[in-house]
MARTI-986936 format. One record per residue (C-alpha): z, y, x; residue in one letter. Coordinates in steps of 0.001 Angstrom, whole numbers. Layout:
% residues N
<r><zz>Z</zz><yy>Y</yy><xx>X</xx><mipa>A</mipa></r>
...
This chain:
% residues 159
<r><zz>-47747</zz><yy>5717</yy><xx>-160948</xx><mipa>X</mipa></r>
<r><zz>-44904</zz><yy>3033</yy><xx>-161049</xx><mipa>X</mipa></r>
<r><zz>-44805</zz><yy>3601</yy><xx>-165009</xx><mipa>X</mipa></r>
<r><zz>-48212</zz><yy>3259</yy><xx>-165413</xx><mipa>X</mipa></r>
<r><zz>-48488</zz><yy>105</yy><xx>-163473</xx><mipa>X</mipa></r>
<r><zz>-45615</zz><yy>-1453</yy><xx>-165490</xx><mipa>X</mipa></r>
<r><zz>-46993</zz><yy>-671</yy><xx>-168968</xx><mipa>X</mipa></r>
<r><zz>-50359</zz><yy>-1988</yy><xx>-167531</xx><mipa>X</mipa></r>
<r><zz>-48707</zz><yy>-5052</yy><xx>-166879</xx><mipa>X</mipa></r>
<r><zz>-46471</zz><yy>-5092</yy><xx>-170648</xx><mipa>X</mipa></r>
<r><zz>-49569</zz><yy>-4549</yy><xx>-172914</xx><mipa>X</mipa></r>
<r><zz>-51811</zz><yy>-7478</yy><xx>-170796</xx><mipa>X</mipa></r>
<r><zz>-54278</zz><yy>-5078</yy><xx>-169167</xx><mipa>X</mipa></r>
<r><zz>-54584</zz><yy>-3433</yy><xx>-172279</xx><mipa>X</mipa></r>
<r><zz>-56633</zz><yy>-13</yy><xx>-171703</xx><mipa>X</mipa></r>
<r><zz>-56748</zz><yy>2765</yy><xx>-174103</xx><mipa>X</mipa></r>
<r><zz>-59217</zz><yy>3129</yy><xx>-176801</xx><mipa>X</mipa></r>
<r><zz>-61246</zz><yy>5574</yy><xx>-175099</xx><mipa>X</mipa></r>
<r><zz>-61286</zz><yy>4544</yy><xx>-171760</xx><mipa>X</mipa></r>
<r><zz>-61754</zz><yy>566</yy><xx>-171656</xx><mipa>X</mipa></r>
<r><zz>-62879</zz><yy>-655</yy><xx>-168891</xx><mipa>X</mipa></r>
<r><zz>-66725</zz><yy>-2260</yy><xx>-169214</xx><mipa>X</mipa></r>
<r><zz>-67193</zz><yy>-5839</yy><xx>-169265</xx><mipa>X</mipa></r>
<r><zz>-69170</zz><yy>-7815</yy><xx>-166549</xx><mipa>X</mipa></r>
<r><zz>-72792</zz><yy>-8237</yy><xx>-167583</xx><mipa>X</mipa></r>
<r><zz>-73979</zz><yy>-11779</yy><xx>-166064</xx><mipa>X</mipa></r>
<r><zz>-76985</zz><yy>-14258</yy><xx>-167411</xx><mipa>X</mipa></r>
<r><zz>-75239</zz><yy>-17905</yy><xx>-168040</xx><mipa>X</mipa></r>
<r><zz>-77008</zz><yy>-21386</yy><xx>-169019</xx><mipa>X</mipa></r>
<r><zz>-75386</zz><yy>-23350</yy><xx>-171438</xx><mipa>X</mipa></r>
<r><zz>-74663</zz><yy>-26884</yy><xx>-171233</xx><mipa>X</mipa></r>
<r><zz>-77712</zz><yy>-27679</yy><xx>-173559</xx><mipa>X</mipa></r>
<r><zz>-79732</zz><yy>-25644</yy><xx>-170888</xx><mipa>X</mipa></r>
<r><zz>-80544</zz><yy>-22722</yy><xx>-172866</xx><mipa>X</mipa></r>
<r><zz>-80301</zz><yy>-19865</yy><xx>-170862</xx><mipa>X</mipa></r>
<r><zz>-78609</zz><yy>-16746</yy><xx>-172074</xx><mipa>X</mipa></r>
<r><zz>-76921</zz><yy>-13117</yy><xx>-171246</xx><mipa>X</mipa></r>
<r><zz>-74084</zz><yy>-11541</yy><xx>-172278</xx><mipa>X</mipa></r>
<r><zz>-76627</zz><yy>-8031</yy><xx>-172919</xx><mipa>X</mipa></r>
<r><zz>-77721</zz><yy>-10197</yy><xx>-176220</xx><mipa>X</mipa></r>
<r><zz>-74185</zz><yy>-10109</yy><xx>-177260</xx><mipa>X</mipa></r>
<r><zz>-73343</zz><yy>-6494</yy><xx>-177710</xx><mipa>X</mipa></r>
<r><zz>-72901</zz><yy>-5561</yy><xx>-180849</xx><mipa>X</mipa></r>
<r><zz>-70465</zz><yy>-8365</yy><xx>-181509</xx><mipa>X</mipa></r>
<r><zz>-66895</zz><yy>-9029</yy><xx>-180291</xx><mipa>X</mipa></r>
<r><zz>-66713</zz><yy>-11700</yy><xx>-177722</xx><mipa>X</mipa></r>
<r><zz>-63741</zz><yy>-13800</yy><xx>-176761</xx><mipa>X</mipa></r>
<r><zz>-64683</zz><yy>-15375</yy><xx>-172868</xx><mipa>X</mipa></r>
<r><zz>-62131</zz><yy>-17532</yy><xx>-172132</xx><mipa>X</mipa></r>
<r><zz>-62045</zz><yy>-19489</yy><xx>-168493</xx><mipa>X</mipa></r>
<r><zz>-60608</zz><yy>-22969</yy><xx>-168467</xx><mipa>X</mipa></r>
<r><zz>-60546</zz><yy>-26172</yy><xx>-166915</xx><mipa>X</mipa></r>
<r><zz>-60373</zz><yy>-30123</yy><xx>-168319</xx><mipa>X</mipa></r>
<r><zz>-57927</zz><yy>-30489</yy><xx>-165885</xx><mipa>X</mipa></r>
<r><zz>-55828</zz><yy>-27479</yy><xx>-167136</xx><mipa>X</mipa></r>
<r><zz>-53117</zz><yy>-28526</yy><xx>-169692</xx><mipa>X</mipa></r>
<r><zz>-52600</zz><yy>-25631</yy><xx>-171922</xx><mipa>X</mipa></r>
<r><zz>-56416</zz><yy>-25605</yy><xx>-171449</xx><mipa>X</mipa></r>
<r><zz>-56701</zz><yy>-28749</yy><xx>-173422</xx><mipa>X</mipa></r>
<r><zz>-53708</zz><yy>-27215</yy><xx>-175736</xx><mipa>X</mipa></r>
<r><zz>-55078</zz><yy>-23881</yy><xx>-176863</xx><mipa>X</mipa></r>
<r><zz>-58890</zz><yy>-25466</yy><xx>-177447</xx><mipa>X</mipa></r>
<r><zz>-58242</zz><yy>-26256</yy><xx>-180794</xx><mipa>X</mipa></r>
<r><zz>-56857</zz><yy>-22849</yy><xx>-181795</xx><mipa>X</mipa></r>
<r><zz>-59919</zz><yy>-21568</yy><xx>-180004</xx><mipa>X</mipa></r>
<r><zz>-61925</zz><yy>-23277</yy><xx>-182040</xx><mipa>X</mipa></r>
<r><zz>-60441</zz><yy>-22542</yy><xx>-184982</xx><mipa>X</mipa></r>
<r><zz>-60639</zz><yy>-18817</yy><xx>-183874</xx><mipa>X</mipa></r>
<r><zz>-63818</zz><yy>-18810</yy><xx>-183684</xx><mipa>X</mipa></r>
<r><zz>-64727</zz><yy>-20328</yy><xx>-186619</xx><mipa>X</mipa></r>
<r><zz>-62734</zz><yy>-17576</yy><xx>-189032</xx><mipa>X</mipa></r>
<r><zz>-64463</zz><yy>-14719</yy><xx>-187252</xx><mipa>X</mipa></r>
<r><zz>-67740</zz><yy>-16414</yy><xx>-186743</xx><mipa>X</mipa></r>
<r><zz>-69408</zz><yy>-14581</yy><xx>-189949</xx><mipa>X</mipa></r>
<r><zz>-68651</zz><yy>-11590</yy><xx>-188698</xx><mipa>X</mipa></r>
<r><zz>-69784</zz><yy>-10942</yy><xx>-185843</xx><mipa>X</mipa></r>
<r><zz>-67432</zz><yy>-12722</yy><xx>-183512</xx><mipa>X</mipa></r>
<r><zz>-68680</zz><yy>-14806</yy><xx>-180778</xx><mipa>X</mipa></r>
<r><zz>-66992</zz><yy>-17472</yy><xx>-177995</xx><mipa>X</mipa></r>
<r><zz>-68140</zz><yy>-18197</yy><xx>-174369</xx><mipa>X</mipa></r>
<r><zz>-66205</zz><yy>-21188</yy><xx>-172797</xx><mipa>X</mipa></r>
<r><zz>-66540</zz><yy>-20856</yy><xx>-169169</xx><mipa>X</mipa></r>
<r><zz>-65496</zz><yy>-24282</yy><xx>-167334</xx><mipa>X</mipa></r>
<r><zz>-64296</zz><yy>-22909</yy><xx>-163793</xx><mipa>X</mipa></r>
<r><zz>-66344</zz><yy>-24216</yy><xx>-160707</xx><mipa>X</mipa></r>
<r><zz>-64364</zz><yy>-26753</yy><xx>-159335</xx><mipa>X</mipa></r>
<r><zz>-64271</zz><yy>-28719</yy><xx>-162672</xx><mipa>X</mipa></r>
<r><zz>-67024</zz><yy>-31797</yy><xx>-162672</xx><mipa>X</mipa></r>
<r><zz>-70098</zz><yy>-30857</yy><xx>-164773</xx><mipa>X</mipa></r>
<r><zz>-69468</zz><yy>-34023</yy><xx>-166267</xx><mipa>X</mipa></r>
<r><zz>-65917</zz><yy>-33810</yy><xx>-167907</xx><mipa>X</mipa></r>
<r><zz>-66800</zz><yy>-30519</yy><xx>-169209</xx><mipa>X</mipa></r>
<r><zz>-69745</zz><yy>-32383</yy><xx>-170711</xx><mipa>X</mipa></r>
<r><zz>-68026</zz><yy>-34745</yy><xx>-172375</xx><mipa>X</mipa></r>
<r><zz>-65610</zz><yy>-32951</yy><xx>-173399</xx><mipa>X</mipa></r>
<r><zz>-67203</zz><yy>-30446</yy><xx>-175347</xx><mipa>X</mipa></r>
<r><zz>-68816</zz><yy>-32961</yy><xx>-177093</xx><mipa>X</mipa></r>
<r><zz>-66288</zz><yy>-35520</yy><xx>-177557</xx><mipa>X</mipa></r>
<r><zz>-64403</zz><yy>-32226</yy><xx>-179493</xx><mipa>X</mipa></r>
<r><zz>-67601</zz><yy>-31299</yy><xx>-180674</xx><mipa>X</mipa></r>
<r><zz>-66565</zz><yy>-27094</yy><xx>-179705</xx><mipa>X</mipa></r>
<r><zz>-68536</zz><yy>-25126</yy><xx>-182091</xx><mipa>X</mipa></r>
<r><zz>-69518</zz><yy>-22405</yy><xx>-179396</xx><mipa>X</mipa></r>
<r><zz>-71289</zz><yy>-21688</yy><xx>-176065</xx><mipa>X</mipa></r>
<r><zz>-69935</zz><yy>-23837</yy><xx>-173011</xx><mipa>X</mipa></r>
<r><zz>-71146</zz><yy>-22378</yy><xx>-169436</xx><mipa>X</mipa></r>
<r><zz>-70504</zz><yy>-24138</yy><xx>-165976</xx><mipa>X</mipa></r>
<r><zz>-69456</zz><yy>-21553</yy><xx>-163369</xx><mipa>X</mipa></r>
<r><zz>-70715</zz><yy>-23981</yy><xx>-160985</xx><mipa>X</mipa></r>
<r><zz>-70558</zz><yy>-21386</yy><xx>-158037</xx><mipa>X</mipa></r>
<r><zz>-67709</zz><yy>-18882</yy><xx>-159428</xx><mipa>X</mipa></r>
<r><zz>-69941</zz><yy>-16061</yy><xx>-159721</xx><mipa>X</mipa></r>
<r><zz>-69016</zz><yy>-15308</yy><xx>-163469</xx><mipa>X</mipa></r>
<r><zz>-65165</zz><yy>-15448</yy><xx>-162687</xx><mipa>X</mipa></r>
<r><zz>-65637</zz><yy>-13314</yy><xx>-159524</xx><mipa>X</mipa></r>
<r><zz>-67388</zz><yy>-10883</yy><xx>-162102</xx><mipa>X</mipa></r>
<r><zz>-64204</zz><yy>-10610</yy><xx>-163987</xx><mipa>X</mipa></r>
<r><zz>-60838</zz><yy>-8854</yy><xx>-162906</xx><mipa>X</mipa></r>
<r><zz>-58429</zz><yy>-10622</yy><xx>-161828</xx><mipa>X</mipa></r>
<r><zz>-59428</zz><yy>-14728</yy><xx>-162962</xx><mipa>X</mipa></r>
<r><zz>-56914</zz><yy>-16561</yy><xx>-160653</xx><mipa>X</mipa></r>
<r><zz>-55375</zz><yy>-19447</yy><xx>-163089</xx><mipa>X</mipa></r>
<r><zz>-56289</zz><yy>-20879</yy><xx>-166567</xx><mipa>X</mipa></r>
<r><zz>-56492</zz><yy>-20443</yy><xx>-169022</xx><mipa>X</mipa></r>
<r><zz>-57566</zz><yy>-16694</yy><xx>-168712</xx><mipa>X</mipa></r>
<r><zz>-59497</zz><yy>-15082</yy><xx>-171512</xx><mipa>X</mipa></r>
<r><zz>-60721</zz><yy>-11909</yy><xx>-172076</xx><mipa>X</mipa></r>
<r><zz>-61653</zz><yy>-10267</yy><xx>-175479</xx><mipa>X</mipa></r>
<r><zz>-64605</zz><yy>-7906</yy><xx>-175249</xx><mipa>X</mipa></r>
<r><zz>-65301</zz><yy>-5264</yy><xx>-178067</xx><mipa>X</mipa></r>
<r><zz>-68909</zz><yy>-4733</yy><xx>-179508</xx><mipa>X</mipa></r>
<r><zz>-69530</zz><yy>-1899</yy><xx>-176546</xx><mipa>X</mipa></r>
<r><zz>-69114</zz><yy>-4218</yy><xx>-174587</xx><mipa>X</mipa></r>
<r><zz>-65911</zz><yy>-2974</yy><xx>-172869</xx><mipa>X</mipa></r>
<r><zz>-62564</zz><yy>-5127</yy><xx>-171755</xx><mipa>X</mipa></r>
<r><zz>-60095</zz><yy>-4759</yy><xx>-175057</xx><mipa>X</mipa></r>
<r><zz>-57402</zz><yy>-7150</yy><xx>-173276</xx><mipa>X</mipa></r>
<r><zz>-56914</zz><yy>-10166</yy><xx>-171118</xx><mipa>X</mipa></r>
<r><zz>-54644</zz><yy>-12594</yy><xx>-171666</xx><mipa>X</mipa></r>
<r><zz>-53199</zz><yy>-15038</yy><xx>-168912</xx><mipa>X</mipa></r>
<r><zz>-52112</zz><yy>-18190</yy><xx>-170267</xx><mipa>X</mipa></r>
<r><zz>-52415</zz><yy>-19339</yy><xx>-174097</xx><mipa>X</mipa></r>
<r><zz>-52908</zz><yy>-16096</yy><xx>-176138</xx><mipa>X</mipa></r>
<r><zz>-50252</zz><yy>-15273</yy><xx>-179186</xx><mipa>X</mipa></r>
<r><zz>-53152</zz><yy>-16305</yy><xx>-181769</xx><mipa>X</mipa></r>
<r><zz>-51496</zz><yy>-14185</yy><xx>-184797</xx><mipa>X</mipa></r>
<r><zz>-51779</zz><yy>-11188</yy><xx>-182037</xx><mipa>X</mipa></r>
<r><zz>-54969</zz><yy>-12387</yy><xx>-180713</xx><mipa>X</mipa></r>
<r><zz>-56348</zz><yy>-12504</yy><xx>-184493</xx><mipa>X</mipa></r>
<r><zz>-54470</zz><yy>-9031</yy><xx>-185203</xx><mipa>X</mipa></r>
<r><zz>-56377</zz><yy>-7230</yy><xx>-182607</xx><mipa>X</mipa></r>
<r><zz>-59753</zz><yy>-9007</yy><xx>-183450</xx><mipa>X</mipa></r>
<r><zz>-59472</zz><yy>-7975</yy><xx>-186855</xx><mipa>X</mipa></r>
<r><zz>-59200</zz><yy>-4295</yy><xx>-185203</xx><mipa>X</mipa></r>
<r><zz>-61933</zz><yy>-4472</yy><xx>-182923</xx><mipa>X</mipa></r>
<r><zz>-64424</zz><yy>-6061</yy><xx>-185871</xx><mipa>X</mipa></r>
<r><zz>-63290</zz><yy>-2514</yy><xx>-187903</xx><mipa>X</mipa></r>
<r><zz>-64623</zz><yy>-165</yy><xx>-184936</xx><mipa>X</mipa></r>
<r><zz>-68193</zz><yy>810</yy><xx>-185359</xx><mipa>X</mipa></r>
């Protein structure tokens, strides 16, 4: 069990092919005020990352996020920001749109969407979600992007 735990912890969470484990499913509004789900997102590989304006690396990996997300946009890649509770509605706000971020920005203004998630304790945390919907890893702290892009390229492959 020990040797399980410990490659657990070496490959991020990382579960097996056939047995991920399935993503939350949870209804969001984003900061426009359109309301959405992550059910309308299956299909497509999703990158949810949890962050704060008050977060440092935060503020550091956002542009690489961005960028991310606009290389795997076309095909069938989507982002969900999702500003932690305790940051104020209006720094997120502003700073999504002083950056102008190219994809969906949620308030978690009561936590419920990073309760829904295993283990979301600091930020940056982001998880990447294949088109089944299932957990393919979870990364704590800024993500190795040329990893991060590696394993997106993989899970845009799968059928």
């Amino acid at each position: 069990m020990a040797a399980a735990t410990a490659l657990l912890a070496a490959t991020g969470g990382l579960v097996g092919c056939s047995g991920r484990d399935p993503a939350p499913s949870f209804s969001y509004t984003l900061l426009d005020g359109a309301k959405a789900s992550t059910d309308a997102l299956r299909g497509k590989v999703v990158l949810v990352n949890f962050w704060a304006t008050s977060c440092v690396t935060c503020v550091k990996e956002m542009p690489a996020l961005v960028a991310t997300h606009k290389k795997y946009q076309a095909r069938g890649f989507e982002t969900l920001a999702v500003a932690m509770s305790y940051d104020p509605p209006a720094y997120v706000a502003n700073f999504a749109q002083s950056r102008q971020l190219p994809f969906g920005v949620v308030i978690d203004n009561t936590g419920a969407i990073a309760r829904a998630f295993p283990d979301v304790r600091l930020t940056p945390t982001t998880y990447l979600i294949d088109k089944k919907g299932a957990i393919a890893k979870r990364y704590v702290g800024e993500p190795d992007f040329d990893e991060l892009h590696a394993l997106v390229e993989k899970l845009l492959a799968e059928t």
